[in-house]
Z-matrix of the N, CA and C atoms (Angstrom, degrees):
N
C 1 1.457
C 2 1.519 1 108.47
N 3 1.222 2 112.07 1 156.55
C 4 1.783 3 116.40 2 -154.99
C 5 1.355 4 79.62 3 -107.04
N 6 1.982 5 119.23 4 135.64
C 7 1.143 6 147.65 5 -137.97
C 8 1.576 7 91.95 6 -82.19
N 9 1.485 8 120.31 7 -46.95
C 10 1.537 9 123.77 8 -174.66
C 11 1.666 10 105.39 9 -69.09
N 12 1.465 11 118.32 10 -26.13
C 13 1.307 12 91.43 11 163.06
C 14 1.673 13 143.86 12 -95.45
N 15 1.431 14 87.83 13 4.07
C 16 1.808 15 99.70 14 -165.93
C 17 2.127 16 83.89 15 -85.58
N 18 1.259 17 109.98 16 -42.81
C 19 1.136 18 112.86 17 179.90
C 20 1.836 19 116.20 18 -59.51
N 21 1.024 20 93.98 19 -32.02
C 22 1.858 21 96.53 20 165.48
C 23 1.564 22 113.77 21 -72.41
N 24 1.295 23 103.29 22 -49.30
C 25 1.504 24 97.58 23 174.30
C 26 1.241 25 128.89 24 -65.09
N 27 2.021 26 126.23 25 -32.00
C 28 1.008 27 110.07 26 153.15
C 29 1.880 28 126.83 27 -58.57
N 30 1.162 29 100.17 28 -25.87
C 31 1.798 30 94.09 29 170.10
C 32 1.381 31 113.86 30 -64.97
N 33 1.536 32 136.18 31 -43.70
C 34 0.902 33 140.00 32 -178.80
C 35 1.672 34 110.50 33 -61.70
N 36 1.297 35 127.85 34 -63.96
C 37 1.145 36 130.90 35 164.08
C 38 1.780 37 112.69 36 -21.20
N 39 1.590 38 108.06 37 -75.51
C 40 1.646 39 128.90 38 -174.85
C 41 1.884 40 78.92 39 -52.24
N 42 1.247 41 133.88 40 -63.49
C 43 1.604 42 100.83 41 -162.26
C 44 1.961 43 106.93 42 -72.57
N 45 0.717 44 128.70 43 -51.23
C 46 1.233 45 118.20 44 158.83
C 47 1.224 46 128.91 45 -2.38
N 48 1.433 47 117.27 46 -56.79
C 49 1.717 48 128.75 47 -157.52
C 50 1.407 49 78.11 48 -104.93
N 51 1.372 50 142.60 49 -55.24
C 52 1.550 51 120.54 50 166.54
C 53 1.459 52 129.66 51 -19.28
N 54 1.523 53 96.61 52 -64.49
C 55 1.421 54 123.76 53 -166.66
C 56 2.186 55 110.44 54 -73.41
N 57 1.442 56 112.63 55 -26.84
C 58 1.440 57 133.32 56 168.13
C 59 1.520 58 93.67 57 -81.61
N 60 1.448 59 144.36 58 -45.09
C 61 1.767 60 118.95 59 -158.78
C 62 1.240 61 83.74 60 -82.93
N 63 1.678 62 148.57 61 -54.51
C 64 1.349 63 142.55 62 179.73
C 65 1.325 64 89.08 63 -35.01
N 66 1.136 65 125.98 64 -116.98
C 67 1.694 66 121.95 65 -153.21
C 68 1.216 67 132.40 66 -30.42
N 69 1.600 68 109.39 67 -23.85
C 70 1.384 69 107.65 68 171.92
C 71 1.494 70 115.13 69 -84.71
N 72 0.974 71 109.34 70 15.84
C 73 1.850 72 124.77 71 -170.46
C 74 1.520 73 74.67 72 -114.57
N 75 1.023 74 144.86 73 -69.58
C 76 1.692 75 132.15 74 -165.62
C 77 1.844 76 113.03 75 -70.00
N 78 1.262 77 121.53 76 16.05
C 79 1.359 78 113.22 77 179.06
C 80 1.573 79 107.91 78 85.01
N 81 1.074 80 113.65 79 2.12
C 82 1.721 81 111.31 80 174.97
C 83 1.802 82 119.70 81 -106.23
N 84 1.207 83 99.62 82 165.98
C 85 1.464 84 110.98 83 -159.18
C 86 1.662 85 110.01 84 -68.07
N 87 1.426 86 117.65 85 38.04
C 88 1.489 87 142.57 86 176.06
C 89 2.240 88 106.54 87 -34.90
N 90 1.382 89 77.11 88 -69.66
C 91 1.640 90 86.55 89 -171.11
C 92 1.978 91 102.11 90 -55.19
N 93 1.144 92 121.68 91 -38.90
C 94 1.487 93 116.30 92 153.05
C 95 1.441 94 142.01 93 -15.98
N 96 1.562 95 92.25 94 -62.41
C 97 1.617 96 116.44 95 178.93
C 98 1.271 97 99.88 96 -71.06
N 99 0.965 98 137.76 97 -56.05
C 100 1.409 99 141.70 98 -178.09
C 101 1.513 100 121.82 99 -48.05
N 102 1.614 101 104.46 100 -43.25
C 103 1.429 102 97.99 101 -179.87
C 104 1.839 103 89.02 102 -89.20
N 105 1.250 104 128.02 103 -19.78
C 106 1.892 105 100.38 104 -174.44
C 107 1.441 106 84.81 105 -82.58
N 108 1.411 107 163.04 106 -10.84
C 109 1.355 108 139.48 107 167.81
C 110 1.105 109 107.43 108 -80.91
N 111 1.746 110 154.13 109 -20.75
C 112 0.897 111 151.91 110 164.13
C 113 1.643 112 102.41 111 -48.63
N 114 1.206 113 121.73 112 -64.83
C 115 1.542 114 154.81 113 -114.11
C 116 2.097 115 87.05 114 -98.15
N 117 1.628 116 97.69 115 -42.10
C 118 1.369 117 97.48 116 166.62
C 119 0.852 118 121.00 117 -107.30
N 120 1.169 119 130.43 118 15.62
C 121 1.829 120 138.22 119 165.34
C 122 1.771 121 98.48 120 -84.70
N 123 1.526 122 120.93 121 -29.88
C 124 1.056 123 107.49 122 -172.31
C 125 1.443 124 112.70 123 -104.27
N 126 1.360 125 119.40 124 13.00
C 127 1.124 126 126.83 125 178.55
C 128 1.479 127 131.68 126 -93.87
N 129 1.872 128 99.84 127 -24.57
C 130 1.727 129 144.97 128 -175.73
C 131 1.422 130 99.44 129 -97.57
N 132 1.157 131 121.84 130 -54.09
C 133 1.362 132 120.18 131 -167.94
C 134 1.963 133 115.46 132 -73.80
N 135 1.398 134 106.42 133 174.28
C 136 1.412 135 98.10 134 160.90
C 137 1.715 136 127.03 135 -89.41
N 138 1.355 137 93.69 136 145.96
C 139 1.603 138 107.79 137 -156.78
C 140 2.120 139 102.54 138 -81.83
N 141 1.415 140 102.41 139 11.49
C 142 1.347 141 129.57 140 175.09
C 143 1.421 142 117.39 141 -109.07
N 144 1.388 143 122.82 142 144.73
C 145 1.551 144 102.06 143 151.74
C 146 1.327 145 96.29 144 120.90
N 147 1.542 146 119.44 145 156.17
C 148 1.272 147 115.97 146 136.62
C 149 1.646 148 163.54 147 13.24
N 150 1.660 149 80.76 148 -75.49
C 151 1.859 150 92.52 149 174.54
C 152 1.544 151 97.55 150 -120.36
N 153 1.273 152 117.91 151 76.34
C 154 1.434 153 117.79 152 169.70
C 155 1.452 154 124.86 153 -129.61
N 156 1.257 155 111.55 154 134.65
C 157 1.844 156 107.14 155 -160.92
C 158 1.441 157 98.83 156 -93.42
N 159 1.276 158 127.60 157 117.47
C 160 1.328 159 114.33 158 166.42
C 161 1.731 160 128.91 159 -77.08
N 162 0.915 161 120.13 160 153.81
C 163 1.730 162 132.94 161 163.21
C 164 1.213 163 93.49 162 -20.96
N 165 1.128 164 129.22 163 -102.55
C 166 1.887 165 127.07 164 165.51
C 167 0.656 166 144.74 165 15.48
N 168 1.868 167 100.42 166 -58.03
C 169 1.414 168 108.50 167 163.91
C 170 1.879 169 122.33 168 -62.66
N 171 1.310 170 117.03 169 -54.44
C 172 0.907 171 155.08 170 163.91
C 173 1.671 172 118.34 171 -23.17
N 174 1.507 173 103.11 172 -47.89
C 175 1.073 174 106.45 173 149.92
C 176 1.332 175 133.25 174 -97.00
N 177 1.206 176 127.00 175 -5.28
C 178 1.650 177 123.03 176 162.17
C 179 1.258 178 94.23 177 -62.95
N 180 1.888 179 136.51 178 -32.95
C 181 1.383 180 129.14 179 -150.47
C 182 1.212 181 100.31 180 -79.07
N 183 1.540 182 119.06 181 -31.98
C 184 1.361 183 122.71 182 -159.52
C 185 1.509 184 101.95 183 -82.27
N 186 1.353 185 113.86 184 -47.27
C 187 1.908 186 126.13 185 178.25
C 188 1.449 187 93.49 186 -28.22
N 189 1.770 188 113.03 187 -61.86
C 190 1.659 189 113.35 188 -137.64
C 191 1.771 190 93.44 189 -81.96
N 192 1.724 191 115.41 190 -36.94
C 193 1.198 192 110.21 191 170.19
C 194 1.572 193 121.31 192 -43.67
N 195 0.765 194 112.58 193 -59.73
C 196 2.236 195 120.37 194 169.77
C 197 1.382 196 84.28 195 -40.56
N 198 1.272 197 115.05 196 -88.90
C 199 1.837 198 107.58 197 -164.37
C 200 1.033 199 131.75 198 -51.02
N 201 1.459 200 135.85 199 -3.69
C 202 1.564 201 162.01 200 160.64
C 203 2.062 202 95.13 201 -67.34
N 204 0.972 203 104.80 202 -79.56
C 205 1.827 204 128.96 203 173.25
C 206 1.642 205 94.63 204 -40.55
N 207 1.591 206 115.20 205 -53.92
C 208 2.105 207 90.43 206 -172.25
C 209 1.527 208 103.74 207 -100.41
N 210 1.490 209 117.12 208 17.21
C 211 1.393 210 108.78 209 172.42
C 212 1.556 211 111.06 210 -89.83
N 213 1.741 212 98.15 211 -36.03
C 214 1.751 213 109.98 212 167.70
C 215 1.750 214 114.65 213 -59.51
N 216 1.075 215 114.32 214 -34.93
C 217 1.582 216 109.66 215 -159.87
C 218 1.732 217 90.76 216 -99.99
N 219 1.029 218 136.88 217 -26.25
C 220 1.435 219 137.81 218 172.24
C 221 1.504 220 112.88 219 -63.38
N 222 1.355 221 95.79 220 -48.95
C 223 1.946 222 92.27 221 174.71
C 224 1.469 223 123.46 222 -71.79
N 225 1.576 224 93.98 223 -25.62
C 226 1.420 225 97.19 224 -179.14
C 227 1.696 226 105.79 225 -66.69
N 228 1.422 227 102.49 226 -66.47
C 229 1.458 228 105.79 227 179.47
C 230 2.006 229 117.76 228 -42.05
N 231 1.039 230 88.68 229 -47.44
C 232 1.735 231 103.57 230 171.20
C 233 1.812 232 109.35 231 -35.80
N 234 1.191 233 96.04 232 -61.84
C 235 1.448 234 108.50 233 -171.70
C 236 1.225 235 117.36 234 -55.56
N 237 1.347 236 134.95 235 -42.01
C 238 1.178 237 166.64 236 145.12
C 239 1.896 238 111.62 237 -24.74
N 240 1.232 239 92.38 238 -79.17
C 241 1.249 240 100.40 239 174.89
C 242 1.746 241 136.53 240 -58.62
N 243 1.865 242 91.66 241 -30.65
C 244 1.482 243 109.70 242 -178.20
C 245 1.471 244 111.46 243 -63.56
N 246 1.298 245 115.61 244 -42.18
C 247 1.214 246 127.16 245 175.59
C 248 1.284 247 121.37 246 -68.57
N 249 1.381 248 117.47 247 7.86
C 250 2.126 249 114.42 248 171.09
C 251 1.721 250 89.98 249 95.63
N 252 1.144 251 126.84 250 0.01
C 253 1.567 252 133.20 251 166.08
C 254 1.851 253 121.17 252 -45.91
N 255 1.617 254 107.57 253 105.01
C 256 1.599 255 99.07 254 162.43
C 257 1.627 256 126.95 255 -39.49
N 258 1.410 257 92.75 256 152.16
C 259 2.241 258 94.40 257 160.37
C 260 1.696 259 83.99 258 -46.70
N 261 1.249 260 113.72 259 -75.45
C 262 1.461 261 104.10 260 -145.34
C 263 1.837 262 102.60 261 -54.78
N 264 0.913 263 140.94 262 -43.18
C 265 0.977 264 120.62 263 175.54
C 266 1.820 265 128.17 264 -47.72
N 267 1.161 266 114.47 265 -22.74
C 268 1.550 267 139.60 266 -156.79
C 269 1.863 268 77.06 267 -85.17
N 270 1.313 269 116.18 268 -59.96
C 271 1.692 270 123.84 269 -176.09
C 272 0.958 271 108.65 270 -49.04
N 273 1.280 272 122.34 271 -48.80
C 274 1.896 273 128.15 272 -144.78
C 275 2.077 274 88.10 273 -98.00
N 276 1.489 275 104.10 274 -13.75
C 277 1.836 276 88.08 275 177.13
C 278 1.511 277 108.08 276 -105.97
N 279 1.767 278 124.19 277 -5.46
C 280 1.438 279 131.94 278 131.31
C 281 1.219 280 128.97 279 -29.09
N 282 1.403 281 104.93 280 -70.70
C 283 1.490 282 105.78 281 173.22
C 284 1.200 283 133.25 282 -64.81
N 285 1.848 284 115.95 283 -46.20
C 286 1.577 285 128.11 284 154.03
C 287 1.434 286 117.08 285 -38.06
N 288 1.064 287 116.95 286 -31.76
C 289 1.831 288 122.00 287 -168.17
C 290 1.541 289 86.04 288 -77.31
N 291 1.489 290 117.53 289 -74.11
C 292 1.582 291 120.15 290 -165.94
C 293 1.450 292 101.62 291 -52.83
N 294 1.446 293 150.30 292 -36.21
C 295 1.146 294 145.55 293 -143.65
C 296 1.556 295 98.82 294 -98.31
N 297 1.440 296 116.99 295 -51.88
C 298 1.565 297 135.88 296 157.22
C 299 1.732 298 111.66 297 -20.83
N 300 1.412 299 88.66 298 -78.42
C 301 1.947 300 100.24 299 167.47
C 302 1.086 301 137.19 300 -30.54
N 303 1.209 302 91.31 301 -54.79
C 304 1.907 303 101.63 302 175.77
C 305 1.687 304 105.44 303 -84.78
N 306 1.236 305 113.47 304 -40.02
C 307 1.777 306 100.82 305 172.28
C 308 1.631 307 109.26 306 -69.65
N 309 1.135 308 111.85 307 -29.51
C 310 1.855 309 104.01 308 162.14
C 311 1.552 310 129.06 309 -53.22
N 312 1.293 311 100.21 310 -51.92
C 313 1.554 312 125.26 311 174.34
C 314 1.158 313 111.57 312 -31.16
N 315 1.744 314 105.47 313 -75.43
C 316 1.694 315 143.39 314 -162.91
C 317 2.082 316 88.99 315 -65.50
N 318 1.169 317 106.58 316 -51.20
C 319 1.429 318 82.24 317 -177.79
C 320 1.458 319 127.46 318 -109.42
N 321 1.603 320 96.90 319 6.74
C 322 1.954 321 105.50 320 167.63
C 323 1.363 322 103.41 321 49.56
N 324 1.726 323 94.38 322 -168.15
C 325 1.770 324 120.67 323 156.97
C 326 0.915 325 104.92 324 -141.86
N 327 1.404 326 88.96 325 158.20
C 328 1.842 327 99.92 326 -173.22
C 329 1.553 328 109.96 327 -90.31
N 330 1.373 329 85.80 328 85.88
C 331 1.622 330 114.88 329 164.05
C 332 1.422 331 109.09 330 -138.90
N 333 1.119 332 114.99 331 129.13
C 334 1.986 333 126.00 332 -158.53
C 335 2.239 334 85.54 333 -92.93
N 336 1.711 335 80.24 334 105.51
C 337 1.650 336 95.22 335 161.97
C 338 1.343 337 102.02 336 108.11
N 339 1.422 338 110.93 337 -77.96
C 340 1.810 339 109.82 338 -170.54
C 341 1.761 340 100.06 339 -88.18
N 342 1.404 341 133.71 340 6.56
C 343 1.131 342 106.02 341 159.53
C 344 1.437 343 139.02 342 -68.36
N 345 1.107 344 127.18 343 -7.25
C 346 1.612 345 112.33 344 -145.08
C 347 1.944 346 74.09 345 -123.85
N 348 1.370 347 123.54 346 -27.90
C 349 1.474 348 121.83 347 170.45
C 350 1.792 349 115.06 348 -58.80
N 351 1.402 350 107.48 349 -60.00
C 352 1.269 351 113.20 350 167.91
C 353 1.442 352 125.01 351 -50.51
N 354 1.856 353 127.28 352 -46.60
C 355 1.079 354 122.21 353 164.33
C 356 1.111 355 130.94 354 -51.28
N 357 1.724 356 113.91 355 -37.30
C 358 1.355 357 130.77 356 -172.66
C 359 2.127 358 95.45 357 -65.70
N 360 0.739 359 118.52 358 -50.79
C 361 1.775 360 141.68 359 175.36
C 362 1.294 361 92.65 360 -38.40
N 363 1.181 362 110.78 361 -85.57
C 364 1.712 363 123.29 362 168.13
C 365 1.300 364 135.29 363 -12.54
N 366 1.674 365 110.98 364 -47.37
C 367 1.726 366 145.76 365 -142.78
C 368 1.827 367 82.78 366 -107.52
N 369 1.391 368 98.25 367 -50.02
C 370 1.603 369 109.58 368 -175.57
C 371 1.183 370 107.83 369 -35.23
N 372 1.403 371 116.95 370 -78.39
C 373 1.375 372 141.10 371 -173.53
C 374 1.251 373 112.36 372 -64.23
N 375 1.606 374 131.25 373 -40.98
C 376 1.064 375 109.48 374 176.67
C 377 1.352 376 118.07 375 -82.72
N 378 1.397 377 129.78 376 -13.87
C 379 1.366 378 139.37 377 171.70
C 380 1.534 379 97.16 378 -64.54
N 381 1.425 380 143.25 379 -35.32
C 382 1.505 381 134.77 380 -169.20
C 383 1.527 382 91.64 381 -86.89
N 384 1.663 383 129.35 382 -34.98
C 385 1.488 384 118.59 383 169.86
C 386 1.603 385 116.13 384 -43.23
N 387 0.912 386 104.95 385 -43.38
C 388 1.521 387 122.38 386 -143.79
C 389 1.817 388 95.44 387 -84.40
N 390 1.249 389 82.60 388 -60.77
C 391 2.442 390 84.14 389 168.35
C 392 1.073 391 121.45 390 -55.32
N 393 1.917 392 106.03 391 -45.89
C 394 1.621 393 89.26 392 172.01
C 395 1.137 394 121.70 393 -61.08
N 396 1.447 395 122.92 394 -25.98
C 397 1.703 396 113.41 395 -160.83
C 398 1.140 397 103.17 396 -89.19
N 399 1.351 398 139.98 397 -19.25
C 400 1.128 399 149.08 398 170.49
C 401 1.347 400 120.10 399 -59.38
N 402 0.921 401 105.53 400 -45.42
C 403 1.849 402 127.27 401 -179.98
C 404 1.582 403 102.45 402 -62.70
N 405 1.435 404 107.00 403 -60.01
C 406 1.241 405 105.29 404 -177.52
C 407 1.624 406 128.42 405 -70.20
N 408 1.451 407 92.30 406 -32.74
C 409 1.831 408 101.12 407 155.66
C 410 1.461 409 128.98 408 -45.47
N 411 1.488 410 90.59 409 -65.95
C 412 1.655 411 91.84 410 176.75
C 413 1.519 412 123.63 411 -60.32
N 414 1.774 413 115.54 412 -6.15
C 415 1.470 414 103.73 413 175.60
C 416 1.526 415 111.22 414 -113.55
N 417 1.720 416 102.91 415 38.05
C 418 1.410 417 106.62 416 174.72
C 419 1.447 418 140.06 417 110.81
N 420 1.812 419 95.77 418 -26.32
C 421 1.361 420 119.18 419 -167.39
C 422 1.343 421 103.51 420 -68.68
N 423 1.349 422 121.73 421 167.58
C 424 1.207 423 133.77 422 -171.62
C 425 1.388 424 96.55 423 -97.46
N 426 1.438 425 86.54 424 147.83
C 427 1.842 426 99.56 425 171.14
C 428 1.292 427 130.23 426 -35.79
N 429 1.535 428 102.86 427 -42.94
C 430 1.431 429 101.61 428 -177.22
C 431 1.208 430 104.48 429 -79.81
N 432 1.249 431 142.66 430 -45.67
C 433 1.585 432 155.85 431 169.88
C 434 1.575 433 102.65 432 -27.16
N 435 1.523 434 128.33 433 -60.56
C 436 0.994 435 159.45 434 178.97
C 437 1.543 436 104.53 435 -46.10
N 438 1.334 437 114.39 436 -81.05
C 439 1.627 438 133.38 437 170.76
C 440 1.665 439 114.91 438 -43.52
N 441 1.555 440 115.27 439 -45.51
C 442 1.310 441 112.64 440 158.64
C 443 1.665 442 132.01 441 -47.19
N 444 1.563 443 102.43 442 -51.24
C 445 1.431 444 104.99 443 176.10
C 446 1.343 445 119.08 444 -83.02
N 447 1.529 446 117.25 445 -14.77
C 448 1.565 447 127.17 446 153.14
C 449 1.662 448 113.63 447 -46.09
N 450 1.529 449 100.29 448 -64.04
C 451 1.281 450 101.46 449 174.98
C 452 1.668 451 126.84 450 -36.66
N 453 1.473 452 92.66 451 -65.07
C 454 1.525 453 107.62 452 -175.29
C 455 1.736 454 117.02 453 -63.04
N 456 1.207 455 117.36 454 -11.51
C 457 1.625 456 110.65 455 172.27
C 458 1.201 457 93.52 456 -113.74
N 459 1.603 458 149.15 457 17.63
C 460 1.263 459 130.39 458 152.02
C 461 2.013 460 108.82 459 -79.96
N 462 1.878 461 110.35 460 -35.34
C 463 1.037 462 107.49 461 145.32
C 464 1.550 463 134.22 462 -65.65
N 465 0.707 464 113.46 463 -18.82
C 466 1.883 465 111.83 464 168.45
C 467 1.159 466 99.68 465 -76.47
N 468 1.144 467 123.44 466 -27.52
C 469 1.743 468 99.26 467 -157.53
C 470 1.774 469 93.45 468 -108.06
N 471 1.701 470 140.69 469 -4.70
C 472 1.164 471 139.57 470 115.22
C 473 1.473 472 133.90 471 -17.78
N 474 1.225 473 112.13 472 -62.24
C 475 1.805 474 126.27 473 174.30
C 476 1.743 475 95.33 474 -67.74
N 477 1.341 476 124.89 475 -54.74
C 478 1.375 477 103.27 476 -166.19
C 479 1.209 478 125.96 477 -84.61
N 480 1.535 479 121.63 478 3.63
C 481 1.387 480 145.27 479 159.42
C 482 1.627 481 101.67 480 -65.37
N 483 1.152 482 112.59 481 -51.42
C 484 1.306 483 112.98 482 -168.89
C 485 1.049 484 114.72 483 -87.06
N 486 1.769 485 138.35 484 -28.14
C 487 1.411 486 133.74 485 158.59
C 488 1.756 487 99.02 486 -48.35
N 489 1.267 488 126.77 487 -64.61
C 490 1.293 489 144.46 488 -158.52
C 491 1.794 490 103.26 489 -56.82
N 492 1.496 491 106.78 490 -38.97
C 493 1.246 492 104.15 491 166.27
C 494 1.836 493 128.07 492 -59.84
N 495 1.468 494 99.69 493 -52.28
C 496 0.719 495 123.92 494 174.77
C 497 1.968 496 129.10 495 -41.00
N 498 1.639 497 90.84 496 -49.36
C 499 1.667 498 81.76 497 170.91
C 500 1.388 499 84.97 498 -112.95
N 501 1.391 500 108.72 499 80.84
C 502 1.773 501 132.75 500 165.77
C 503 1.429 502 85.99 501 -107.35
N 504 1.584 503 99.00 502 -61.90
C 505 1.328 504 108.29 503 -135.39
C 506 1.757 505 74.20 504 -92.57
N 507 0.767 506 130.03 505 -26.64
C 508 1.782 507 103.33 506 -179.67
C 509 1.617 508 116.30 507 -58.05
N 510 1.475 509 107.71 508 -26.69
C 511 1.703 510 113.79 509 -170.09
C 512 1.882 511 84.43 510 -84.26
N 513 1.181 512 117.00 511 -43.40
C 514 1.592 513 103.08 512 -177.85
C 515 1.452 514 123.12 513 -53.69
N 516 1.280 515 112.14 514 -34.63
C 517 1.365 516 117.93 515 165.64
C 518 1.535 517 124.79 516 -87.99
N 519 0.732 518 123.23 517 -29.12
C 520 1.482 519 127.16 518 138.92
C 521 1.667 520 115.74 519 -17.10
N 522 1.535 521 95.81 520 -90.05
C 523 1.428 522 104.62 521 168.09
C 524 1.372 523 123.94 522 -48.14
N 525 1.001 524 122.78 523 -26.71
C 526 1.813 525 114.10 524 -165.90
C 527 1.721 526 96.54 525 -110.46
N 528 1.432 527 114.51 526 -23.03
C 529 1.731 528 108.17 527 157.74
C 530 1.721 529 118.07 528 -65.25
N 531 1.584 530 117.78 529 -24.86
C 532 1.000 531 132.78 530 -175.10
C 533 1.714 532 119.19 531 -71.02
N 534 1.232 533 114.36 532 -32.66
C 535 1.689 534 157.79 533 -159.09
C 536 1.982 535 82.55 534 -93.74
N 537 1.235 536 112.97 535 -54.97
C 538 1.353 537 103.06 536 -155.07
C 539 1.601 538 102.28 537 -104.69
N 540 1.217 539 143.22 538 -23.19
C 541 1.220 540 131.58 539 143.90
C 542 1.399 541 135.87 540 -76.91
């Protein structure tokens, strides 16, 4: 492989796994991108050498990605539920979390780089507040009943942002230990 392009592809890759731990810090399918840019970095590149990702790798990336994905949707649901929370409430702070995220995202803070990640974080959680309490409103519950299980899946959906972040950055290092041995 001709030296200017293996060297583009490691740039492309490194923005990739940049561009995947951001989103997976906003509730989006981050740890994903990372393993399909791994997955085609090792498919383009040479399967020799230096900076080469093996099959192996690739699949440990993919294992921890799944467990990143049911550590997020477990806490979320968790949170929800721990608190005396309906299924439907557990749904309605699913959807609030994802709906939250992306209206966080789209309108950030004006902070150059980690704003629009942090808002999206923010939007997350308070969008899973906002479904649960809703959910539980509309089937009668009392405010406070309501506000409790609000509470508790705006924390669930906190912890599973942050597990989910977390083996972000394990697949990021992964990959970029992978690149350098």
């Amino acid at each position: 492989m001709d030296y200017f392009l293996l060297i583009t592809a490691i740039l492309l890759l490194l923005i990739a796994i940049g561009v995947g731990w951001a989103l997976t810090l906003m509730g989006l399918p981050g740890n994903w991108l990372m393993v399909a840019a791994a997955a085609l970095y090792a498919w383009l590149t040479p399967t020799t050498g230096p900076t080469q990702i093996t099959w192996i790798t690739l699949l440990v990336m993919t294992v921890l990605a799944f467990g990143g994905e049911l550590a997020e949707l477990a806490a979320g649901v968790w949170g929800a539920r721990r608190a005396g929370g309906s299924r439907r409430a557990a749904i309605f702070s699913l959807v609030g979390s994802m709906a939250g995220a992306l209206l966080g995202a789209s309108l950030g803070l004006p902070i150059p780089l980690i704003g629009p990640p942090v808002a999206a974080l923010l939007g997350g959680a308070l969008g899973a507040l906002a479904g649960a309490a809703f959910a539980e409103q509309s089937r009668g519950e009392t405010s406070r009943h309501s506000l409790r299980v609000g509470i508790a899946a705006f924390l669930g959906r906190l912890l599973g942002t942050g597990a989910k972040t977390f083996v972000a950055t394990i697949l990021a290092v992964i990959a970029i230990v992978a690149l350098i041995l």
